[in-house]
Structure formats: structure tokens, C-alpha cells
C-alpha positions in Angstrom: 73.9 -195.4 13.7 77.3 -194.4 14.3 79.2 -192.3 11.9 82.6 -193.2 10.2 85.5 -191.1 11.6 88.2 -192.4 9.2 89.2 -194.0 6.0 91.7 -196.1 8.3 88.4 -197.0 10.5 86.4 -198.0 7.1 89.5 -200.5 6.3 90.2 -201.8 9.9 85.9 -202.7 10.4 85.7 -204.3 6.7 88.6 -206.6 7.4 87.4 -207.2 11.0 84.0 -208.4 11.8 80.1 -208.1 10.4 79.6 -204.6 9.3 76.9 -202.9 6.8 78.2 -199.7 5.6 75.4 -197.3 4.6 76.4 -194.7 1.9 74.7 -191.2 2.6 74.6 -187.5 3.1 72.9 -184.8 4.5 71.2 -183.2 1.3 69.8 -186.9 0.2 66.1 -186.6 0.0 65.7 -190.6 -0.3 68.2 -191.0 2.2 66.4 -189.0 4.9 63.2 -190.6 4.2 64.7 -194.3 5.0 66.2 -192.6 8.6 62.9 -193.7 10.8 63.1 -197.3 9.9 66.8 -197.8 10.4 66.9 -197.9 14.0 64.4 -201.2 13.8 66.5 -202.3 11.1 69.9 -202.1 13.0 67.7 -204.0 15.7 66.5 -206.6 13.3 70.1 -207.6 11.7 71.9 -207.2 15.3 74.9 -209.7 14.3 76.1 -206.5 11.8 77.1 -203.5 12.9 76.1 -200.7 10.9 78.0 -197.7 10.4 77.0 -194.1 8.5 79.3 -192.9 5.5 79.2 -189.8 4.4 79.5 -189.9 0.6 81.3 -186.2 0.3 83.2 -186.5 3.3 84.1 -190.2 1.9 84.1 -190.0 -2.4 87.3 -191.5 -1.9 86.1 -194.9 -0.6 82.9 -194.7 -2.8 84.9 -194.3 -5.4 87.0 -197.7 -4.8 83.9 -199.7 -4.4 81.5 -198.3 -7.2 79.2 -196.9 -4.9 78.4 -194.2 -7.6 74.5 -193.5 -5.8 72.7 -193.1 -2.5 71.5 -194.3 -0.1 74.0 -197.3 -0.7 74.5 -200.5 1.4 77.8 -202.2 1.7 78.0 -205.2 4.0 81.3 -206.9 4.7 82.5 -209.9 7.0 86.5 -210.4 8.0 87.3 -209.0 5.0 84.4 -210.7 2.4 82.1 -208.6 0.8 78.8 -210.2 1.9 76.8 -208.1 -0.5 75.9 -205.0 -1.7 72.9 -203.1 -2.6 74.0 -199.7 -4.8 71.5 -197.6 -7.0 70.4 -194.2 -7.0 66.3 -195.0 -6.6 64.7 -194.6 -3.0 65.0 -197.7 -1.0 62.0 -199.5 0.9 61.7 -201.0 4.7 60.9 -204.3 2.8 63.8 -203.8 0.1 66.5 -203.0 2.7 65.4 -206.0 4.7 65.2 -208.5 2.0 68.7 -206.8 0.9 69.8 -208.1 4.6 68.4 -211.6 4.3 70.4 -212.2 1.3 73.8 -211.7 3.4 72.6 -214.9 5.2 72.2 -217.5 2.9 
């Protein structure tokens, strides 16, 4: 998963195409225990991109879309949020993926 560079970047990918933003950082417990699985799940949902924000380097943007605990998902198309899936608590395989499946229907 690639990280995010910019603030500019975050605001040129969510008005242009399918991406899932995933709120993070390095001293997140929960959020190093979900790493393993995200390669599959990048695989699994390959119409998205998905793209790494650091929450310090990025409060800023966390900040302007209530993403107030990590990990977070953010999922945007053209501009549409698609969904989002924002909490504090540790997040499962299976929670993560039905998360995804919701952006779908």
C-alpha cells in the first residue's frame, strides 16, 4: 500500500477515481495487527486503489472528515464518498471486507 505524499495528492485521488484511504500510524497496535491481511485485501477489492494516511503526519485531513480513530477507512469515487468505516476498536479480515462490499451495492 502506497503512502500519501500530500494533502494536494489526498484531494486530487478523492475527486479522481476509486480510492480507499486507510487512516494509520506507526505506534497503532490495532493497526499493525490488520497489516498481514491488507495485501489480500487490496487484491480482493482491485477496482480501488488504496492508499496509507498517516494520521500525525495528516491530522489536518482527519480532522475535516471526522476521522477522530484508527485504523480508519475512507473510500471515495470522482469525488462521492462511497463509505466509510471510522472507530477506534481493532478491525477484523471479515469486518474490513464486508466494510468493502457495502461500497458496491
Amino acid at each position: 500500500m502506497r503512502k500519501l505524499e500530500s494533502i494536494e495528492e489526498f484531494h486530487g485521488l478523492k475527486e479522481n477515481g476509486k480510492h480507499v484511504f486507510m487512516f494509520s500510524a506507526d505506534w497503532c497496535p490495532d493497526c499493525r495487527i490488520i497489516e498481514p491481511i491488507l495485501p489480500e485485501i487490496e487484491s480482493q477489492f482491485s477496482e480501488y486503489t488504496f492508499l496509507y494516511v498517516d494520521r500525525d503526519q495528516f491530522i489536518d485531513v482527519c480532522i475535516e472528515h471526522d476521522i477522530f480513530g484508527i485504523p480508519s477507512f475512507l473510500a471515495f469515487e470522482n469525488g462521492r464518498e462511497l463509505g466509510r468505516f471510522v472507530s477506534k476498536d481493532r478491525k477484523t479480515k471479515e469486518e474490513i471486507e464486508n466494510f468493502m462490499n457495502t461500497l458496491s451495492s
